[in-house]
One Martini backbone bead per residue (centre of mass of N, CA, C, O) as a GRO file, in nm:
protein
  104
    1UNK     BB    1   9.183   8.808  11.188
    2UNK     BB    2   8.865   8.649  11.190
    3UNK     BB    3   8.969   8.516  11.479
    4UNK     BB    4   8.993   8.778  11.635
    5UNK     BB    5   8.729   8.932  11.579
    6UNK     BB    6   8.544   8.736  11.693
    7UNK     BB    7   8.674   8.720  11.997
    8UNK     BB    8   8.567   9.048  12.019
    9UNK     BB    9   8.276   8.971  11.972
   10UNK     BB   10   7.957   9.005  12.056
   11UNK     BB   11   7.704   8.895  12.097
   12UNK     BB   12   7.566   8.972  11.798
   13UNK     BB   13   7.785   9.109  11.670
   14UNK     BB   14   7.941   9.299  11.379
   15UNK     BB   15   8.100   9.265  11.099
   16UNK     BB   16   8.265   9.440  10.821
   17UNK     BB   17   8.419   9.422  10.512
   18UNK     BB   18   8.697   9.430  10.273
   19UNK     BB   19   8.836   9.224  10.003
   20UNK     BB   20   9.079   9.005   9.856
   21UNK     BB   21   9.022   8.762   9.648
   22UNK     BB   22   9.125   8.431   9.524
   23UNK     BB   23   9.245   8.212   9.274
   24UNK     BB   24   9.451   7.996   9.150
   25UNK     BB   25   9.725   8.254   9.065
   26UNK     BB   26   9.729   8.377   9.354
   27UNK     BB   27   9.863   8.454   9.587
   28UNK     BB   28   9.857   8.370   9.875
   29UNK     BB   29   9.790   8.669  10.045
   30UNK     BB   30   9.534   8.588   9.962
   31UNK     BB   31   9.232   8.485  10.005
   32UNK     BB   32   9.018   8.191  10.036
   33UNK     BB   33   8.742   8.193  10.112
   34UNK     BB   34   8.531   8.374  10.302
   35UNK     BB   35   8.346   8.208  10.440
   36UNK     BB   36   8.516   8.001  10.574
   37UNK     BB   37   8.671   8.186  10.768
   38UNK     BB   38   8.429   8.263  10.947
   39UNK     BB   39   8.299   8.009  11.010
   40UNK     BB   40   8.548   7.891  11.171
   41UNK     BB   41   8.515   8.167  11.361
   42UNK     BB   42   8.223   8.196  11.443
   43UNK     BB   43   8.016   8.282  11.216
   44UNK     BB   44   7.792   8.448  11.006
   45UNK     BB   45   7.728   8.481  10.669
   46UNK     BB   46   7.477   8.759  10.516
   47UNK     BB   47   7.714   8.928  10.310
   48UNK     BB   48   7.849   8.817   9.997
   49UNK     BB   49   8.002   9.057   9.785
   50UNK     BB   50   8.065   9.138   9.450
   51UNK     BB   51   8.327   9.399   9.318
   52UNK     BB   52   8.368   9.469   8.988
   53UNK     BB   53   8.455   9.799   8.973
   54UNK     BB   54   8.737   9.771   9.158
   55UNK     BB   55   8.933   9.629   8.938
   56UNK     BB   56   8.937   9.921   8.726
   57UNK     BB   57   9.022  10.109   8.989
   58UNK     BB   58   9.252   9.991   9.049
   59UNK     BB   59   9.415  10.016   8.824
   60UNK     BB   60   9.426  10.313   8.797
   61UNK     BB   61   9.607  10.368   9.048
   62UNK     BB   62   9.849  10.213   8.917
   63UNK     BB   63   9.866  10.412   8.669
   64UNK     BB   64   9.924  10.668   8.810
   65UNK     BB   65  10.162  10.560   8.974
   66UNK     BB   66  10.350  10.499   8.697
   67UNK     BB   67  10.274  10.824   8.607
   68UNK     BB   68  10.450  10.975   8.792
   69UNK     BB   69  10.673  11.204   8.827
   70UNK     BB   70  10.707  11.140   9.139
   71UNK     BB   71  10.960  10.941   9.267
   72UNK     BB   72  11.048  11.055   9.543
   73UNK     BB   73  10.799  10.875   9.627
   74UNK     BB   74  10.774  10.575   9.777
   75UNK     BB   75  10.501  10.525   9.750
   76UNK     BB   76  10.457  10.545   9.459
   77UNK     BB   77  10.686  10.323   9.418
   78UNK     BB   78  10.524  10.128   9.559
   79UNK     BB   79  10.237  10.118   9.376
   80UNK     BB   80  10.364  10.075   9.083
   81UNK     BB   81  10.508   9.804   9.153
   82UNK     BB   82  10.244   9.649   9.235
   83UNK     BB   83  10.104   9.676   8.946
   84UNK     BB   84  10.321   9.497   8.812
   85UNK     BB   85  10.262   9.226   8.978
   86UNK     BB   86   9.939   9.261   8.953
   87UNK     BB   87   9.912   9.181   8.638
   88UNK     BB   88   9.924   8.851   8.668
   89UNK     BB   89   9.680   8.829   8.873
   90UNK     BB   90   9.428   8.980   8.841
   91UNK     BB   91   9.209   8.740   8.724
   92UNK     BB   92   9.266   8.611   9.051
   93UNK     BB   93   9.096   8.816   9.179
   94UNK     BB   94   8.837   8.972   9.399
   95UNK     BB   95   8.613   9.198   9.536
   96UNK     BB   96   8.468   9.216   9.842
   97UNK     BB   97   8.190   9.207  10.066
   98UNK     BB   98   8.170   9.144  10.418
   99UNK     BB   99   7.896   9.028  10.680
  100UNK     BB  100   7.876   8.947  11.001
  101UNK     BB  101   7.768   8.712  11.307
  102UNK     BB  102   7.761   8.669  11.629
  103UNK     BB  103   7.632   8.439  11.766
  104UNK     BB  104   7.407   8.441  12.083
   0.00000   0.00000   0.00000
């Protein structure tokens, strides 16, 4: 994907996103290290920022669809599933803010 993005922008270009980073025992599907995926992508990252209050809002979320009384919503019984799995991985986790730009 920041692979795509970087090809993408011209030069002088910028992307920022937020993305969950892991790291130890993380599933696979965690990116680890993002500063050098961009830079691989040949961006330059001026703004690598952890969110660490994002971790007890994500928690917050898992748990209200844990708790919700409307099983019948698909969505909300995927969201407290993804929480029970999300528990034992949540400490090699966190919420990142990237800012990169395609040098000129």
């Amino acid at each position: 994907m920041v692979r795509e993005a970087a090809r993408l922008l011209v030069p002088g270009g910028r992307i920022a996103l937020t993305s969950w980073e892991g790291w130890g025992e993380a599933p696979d599907r965690y990116p680890r290290d993002l500063p050098d995926l961009f830079r691989n992508a040949g961006l330059r990252v001026d703004r690598y920022i952890e969110q660490p209050t994002w971790l007890e809002r994500q928690a917050r979320i898992y748990r209200q669809a844990a708790a919700a009384q409307n099983r019948d919503d698909p969505a909300v019984t995927a969201l407290a599933e993804e929480g029970r799995r999300w528990r034992r991985y949540r400490d090699y986790v966190r919420r990142i803010v990237v800012a990169a730009y395609r040098p000129q």
